[in-house]
C-alpha positions as CSV (number, residue, x, y, z in Angstrom):
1,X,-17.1,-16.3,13.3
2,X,-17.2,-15.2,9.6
3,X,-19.0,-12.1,9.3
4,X,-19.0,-11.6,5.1
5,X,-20.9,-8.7,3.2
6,X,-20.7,-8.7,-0.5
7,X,-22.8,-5.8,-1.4
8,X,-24.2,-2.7,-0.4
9,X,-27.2,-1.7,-1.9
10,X,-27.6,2.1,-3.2
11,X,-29.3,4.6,-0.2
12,X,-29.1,5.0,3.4
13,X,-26.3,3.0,5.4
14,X,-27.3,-0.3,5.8
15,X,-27.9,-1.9,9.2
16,X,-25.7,-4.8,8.3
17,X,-22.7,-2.4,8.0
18,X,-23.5,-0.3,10.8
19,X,-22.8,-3.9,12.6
20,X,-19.9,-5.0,10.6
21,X,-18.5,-1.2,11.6
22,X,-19.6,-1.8,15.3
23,X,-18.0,-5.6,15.5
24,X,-14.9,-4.3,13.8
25,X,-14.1,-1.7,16.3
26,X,-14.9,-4.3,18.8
27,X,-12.0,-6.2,17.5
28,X,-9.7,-3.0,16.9
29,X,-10.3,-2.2,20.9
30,X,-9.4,-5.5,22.1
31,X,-6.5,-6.3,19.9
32,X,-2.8,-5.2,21.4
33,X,-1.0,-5.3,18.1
34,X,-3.0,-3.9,14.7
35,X,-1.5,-3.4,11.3
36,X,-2.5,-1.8,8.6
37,X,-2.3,-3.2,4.5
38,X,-3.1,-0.5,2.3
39,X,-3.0,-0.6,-1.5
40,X,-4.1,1.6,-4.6
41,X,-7.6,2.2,-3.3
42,X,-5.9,4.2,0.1
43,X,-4.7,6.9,-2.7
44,X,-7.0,6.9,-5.3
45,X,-8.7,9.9,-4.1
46,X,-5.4,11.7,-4.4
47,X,-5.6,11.3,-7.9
48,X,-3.4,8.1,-8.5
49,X,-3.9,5.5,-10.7
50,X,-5.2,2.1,-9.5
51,X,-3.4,-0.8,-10.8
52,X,-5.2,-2.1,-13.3
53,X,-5.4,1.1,-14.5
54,X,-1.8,0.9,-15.6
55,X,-3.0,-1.1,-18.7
56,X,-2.3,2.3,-20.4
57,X,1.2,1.8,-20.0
58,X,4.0,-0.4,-22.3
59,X,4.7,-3.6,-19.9
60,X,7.8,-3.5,-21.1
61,X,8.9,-0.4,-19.0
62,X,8.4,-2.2,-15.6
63,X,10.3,-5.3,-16.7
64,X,13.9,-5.6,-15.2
65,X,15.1,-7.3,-18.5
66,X,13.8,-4.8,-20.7
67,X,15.2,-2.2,-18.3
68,X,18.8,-4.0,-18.3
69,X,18.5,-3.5,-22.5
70,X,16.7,-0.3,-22.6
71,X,17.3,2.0,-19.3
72,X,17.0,5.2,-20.9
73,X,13.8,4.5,-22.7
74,X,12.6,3.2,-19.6
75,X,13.9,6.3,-17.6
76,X,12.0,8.0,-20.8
77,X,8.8,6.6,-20.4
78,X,9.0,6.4,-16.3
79,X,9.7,10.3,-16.1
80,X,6.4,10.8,-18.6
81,X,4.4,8.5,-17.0
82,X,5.0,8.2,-13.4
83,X,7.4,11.4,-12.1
84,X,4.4,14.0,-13.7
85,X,2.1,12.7,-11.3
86,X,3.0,10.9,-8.0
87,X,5.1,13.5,-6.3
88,X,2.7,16.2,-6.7
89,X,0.1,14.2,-4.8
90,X,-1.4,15.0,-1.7
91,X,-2.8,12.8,1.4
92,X,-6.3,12.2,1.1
93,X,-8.5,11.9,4.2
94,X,-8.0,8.1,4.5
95,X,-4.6,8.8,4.9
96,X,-5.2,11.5,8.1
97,X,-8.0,9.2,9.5
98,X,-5.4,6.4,9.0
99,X,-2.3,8.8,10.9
100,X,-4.9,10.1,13.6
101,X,-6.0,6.1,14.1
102,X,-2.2,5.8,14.9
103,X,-2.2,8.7,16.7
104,X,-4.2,7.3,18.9
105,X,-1.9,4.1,18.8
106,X,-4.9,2.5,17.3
107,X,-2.8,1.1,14.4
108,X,0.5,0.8,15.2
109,X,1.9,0.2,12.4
110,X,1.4,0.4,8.3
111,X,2.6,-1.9,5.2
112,X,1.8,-0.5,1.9
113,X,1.6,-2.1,-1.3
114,X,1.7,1.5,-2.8
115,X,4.5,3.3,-4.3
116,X,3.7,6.6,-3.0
117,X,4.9,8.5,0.1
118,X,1.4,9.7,1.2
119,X,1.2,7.2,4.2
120,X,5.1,9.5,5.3
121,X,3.5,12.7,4.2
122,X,0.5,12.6,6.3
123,X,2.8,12.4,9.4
124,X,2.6,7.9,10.2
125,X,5.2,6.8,11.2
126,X,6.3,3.1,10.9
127,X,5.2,2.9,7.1
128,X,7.3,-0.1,5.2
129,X,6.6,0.6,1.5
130,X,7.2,-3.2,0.6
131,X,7.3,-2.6,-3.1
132,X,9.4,0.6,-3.2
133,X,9.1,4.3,-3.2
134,X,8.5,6.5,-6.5
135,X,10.5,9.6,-5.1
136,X,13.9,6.6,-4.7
137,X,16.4,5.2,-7.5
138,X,19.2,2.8,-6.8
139,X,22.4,1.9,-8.5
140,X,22.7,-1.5,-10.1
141,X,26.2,-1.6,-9.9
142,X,27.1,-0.6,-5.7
143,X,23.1,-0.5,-4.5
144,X,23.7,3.3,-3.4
145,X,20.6,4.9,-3.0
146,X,19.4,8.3,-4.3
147,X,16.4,10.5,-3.9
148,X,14.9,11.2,-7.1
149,X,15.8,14.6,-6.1
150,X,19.4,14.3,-6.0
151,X,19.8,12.5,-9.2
152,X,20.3,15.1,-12.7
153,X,18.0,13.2,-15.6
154,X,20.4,16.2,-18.0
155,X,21.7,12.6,-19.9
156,X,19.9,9.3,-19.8
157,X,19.8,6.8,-18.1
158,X,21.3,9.0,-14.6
159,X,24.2,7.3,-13.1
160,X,25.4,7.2,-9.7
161,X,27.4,9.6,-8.0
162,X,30.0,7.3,-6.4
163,X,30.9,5.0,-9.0
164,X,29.1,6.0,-12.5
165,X,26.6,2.6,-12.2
166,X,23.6,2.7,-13.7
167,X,20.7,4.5,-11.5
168,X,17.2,2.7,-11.8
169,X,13.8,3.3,-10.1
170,X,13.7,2.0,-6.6
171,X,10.4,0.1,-6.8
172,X,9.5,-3.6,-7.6
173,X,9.6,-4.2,-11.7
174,X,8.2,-7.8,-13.1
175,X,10.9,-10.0,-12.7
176,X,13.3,-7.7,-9.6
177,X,14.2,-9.2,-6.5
178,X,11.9,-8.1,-3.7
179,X,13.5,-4.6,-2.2
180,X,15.3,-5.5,1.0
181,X,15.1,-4.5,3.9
182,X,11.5,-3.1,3.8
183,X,10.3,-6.0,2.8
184,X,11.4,-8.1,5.4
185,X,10.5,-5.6,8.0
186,X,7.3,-5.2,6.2
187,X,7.1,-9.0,7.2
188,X,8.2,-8.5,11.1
189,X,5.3,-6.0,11.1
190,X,3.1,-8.7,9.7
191,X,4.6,-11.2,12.1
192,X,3.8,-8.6,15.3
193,X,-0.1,-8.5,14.6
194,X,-3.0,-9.6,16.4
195,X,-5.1,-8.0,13.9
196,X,-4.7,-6.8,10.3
197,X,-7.1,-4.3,8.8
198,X,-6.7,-4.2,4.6
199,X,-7.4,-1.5,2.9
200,X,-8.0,-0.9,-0.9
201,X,-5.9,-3.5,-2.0
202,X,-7.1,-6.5,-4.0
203,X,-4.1,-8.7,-3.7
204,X,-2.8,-9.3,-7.1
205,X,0.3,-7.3,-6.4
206,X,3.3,-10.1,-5.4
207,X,5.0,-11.0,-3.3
208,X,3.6,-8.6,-1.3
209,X,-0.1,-10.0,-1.6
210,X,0.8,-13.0,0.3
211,X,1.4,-11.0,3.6
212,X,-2.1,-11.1,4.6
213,X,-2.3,-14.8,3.7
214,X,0.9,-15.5,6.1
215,X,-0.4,-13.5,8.8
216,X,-3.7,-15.3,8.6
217,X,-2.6,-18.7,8.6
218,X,0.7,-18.4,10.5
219,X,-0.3,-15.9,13.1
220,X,-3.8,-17.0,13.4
221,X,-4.9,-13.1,13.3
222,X,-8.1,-11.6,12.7
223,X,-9.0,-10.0,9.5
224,X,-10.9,-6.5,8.3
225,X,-11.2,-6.2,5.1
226,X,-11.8,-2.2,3.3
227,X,-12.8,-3.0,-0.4
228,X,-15.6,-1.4,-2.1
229,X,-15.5,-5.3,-3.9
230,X,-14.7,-8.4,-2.7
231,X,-11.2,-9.7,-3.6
232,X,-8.9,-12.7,-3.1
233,X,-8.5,-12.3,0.4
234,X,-12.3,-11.6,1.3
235,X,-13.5,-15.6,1.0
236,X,-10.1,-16.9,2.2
237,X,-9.0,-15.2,5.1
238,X,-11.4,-12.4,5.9
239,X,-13.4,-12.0,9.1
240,X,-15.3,-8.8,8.6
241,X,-15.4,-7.2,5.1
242,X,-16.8,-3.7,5.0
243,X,-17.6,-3.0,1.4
244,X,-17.3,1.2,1.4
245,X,-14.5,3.6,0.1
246,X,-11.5,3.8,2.6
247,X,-12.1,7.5,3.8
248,X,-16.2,6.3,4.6
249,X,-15.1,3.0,6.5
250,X,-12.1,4.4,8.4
251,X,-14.2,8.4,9.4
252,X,-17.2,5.4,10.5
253,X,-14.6,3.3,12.4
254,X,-12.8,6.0,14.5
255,X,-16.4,7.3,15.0
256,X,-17.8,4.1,16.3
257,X,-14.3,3.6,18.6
258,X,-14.6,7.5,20.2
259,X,-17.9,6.6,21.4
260,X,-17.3,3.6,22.4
């Protein structure tokens, strides 16, 4: 059964949704395995950018190529842009509701399309950021990894401490290889669900997008859908869409499964 909402109308909680909320938790309940998708919606309300928000920024300085030619203006340009804003940032309440939710071994586990470590600072556990972290950098030459903490940006580009490579950010540019292992154990999450619940993510971000898709039409698992729009995923593999903010549809969720 399809159960698609493509609008809420301004005012009072709509009936529809109460039922889509109600039917949702129905399906959280009886499932033994549920993973969470999250995207830039889950930590907009911490003050990051959603992706196509990044139109402000050169494409240039997420393209591997352009970083091979150019990695300290892209080191430049990523400290300015990116290192000013995402490790200040704090969990949002869709990221507690999300943690308590696990808690509760509700969700049992969490693939993010996001950069950030807001899923980690919130306190869940069994996160696979499956596009990279912001607060990581990686050497090109031996694949050492460094906290961004641990890395001196005194000369640019930084290089690494065990054999002078070249460091670069450890998250997915145009063009990269998909980051390994979290990826593929962002996959054996995938493969391990009975249900998937997306939130805030519209699916243009790959490979990553196409996790959803495999889990739909390899595992045959059911699909909630958090988007305050519809997106790719909502007339192709979505079961219940619930067209509200994260923080509202998850606070209504673990509301509707406490009393039931």
């Amino acid at each position: 059964m399809r159960l698609i909402l493509f609008k809420r109308k301004p005012g009072k909680l709509e009936n529809e949704i109460l039922s889509l909320i109600d039917e949702a938790a129905r399906l959280i309940k009886q499932s033994k395995y549920v993973v969470a998708f999250t995207g830039a919606g889950m930590s907009v309300d911490s003050g990051l950018p959603l992706y196509n928000h990044w139109n402000n920024f050169d494409p240039h300085i997420l393209d591997i190529n352009y970083f091979r030619q150019n990695p300290a203006e892209v080191w430049q340009e990523f400290k300015k842009s990116f290192l000013t804003i995402y490790p200040q940032a704090k969990p949002n309440r869709a990221h507690l509701l999300l943690k308590e939710m696990q808690d509760q071994r509700l969700i049992r586990g969490i693939i993010s399309v996001n950069i950030d470590d807001l899923h980690q600072k919130a306190g869940s556990t069994n996160v696979h950021n499956v596009c990279g972290q912001i607060n990581g950098s990686v050497c090109q030459n031996c694949a050492h990894k460094f906290n961004i903490q641990e890395i001196s940006f005194e000369h640019l580009p930084p290089t690494c401490s065990e054999c002078g490579g070249i460091l670069k950010p450890d998250i997915l540019f145009w063009g990269d290889l998909v980051p390994d292992p979290e990826y593929k154990l962002g996959m054996k999450e995938a493969n391990r669900a009975k249900l998937m619940i997306i939130i805030g993510t519209s699916g243009t971000i790959m490979p990553a997008g196409v996790i959803p898709m495999f889990a739909k039409y390899r595992r045959h698992v059911s699909i909630i859908e958090i988007n305050i729009q519809p997106t790719v995923y909502t007339s192709q593999i979505t079961d219940i869409f619930i067209p509200l903010p994260a923080a509202e549809a998850l606070s209504l969720l673990k509301q509707h499964l406490l009393e039931g």
